[in-house]
N, C-alpha and C positions, 0 to 999 in steps of 0.2 A: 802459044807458050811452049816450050823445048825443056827436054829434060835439063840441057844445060842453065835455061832460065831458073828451073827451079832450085836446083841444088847450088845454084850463086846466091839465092834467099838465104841457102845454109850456112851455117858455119863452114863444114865441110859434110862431102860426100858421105853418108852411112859405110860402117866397115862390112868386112863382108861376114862376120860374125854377127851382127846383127840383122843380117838382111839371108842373105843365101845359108847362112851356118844354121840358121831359127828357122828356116824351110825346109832343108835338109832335115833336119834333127825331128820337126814336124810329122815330115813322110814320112821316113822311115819308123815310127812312133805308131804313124799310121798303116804303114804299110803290114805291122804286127799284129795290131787289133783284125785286119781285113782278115790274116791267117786267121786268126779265133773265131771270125764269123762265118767262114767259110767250114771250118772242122763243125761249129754249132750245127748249122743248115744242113751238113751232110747224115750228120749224128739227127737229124728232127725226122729227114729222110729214110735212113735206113731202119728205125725204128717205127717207123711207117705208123702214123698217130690218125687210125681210122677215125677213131671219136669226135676229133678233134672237126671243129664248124670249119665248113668251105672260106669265110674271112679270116680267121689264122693260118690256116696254109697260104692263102693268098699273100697275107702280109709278110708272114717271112719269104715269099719268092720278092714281093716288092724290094723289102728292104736291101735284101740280097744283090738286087740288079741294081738298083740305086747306089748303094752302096759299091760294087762295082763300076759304076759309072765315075763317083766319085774318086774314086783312086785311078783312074786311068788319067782324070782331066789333072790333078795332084801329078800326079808322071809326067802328062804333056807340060804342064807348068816346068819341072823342076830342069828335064829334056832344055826346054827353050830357053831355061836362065841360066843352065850351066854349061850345056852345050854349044846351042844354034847358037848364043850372044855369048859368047866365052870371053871374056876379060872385057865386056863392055859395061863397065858400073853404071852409066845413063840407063841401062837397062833396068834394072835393079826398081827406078823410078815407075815405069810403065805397069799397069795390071795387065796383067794378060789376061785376055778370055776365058781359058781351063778355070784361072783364080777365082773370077766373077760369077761363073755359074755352080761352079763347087757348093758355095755358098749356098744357094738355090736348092741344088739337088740336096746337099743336110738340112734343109727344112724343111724339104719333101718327105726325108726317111724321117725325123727327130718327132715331129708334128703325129700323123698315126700313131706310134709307138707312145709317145705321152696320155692321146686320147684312150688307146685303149687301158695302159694302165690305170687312166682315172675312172674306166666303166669298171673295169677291175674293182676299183676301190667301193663302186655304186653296188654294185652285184653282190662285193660280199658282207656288205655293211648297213646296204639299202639308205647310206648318207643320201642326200641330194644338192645339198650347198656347196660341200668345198667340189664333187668331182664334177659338179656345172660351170664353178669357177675355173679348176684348172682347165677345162676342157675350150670354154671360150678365149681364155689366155695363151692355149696352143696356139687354138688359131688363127687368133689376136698378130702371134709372131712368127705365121705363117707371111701374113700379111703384109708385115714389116719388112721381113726376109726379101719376099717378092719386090716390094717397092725399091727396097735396098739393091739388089742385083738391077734393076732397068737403071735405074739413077747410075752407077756403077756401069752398066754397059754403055751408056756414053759418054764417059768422060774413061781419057788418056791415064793419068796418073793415078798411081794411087796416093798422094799425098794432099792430092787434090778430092777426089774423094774424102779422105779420111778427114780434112778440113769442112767439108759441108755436113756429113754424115754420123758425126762422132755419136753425136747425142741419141741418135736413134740408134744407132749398132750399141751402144751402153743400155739403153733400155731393153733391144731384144735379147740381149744374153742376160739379162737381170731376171727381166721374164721369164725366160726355160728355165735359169737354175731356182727360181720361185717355185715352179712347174715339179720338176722333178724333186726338188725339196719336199714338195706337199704330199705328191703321188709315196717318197718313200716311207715321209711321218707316219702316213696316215695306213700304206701297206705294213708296217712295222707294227703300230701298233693296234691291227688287227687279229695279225698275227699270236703277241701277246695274248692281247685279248681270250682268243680261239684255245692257246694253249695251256690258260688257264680256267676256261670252261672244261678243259678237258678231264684237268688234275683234279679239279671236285667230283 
């Protein structure tokens, strides 16, 4: 099957507002947050957090480099669909490799980051239901994540993809924003909690 096969399926070809303008507008989106995580990381660094356990320093260097990795394959993506294939809309059709493991690597960073703020949530509340729940649902959609990107590296298109895969990429993004929904409820309303032990 040929890019041209598929988009004869179509009506017509995707515009490029919907397709290169929505990736564009994407990166650079992203390209901003990476500035903020970068000032963060440096700011955690030069205030030099002795106290702090050997697995939080580690995690923000992970995130850091993963995170970095991420935005580089997002650049190689963006490079190859504006540049190297420059007026080729069959292009447009194709995932490219950067796309597909993007993916991967924000599961790698997203997944840690959840777990610990649901220990977060154990530690200062001594819960054990919900931050067992969310913590098995991170990596619940680790798992998915992972499945998702192989299935994903071998096949061409992404249209074709997103025709066999729909259902489970809806579930995994249901799951982390469940995830982080819970982790903020429940940090939130510890917090409360805390601050009004205080005012008595």
């Amino acid at each position: 099957m040929t890019a041209t096969n598929i988009f004869a399926q179509v009506a017509k070809p995707p515009g490029l507002d919907a397709s290169l303008g929505a990736l564009l507008i994407g990166i650079i989106l992203g390209q901003c947050l990476y500035g903020a995580l970068c000032v963060q990381v440096f700011c955690y660094y030069q205030h030099n957090f002795k106290n702090d356990p050997l697995y939080i320093k580690f995690m923000v260097v992970w995130c850091w480099l993963l995170e970095t990795v991420h935005t580089v394959f997002l650049c190689v993506t963006l490079y190859q669909t504006a540049v190297t294939h420059y007026g080729e809309v069959d292009y447009l059709a194709i995932a490219p490799w950067p796309m597909i493991y993007s993916v991967l690597v924000t599961g790698l960073v997203e997944t840690p980051v959840q777990i610990f703020f649901a220990y977060r949530v154990y530690t200062l509340s001594k819960w054990r239901i919900i931050p067992s729940i969310t913590m098995i649902t991170a990596v619940a959609c680790l798992g998915i994540t992972i499945v998702d990107s192989i299935r994903a590296s071998n096949m061409k298109f992404i249209i074709e993809f997103q025709d066999s895969s729909l259902a489970l990429i809806a579930t995994a993004l249901a799951m982390r924003v469940a995830v982080d929904v819970s982790n903020t409820v429940c940090l939130v309303w510890i917090l409360v909690q805390s601050k009004g032990a205080v005012s008595r």
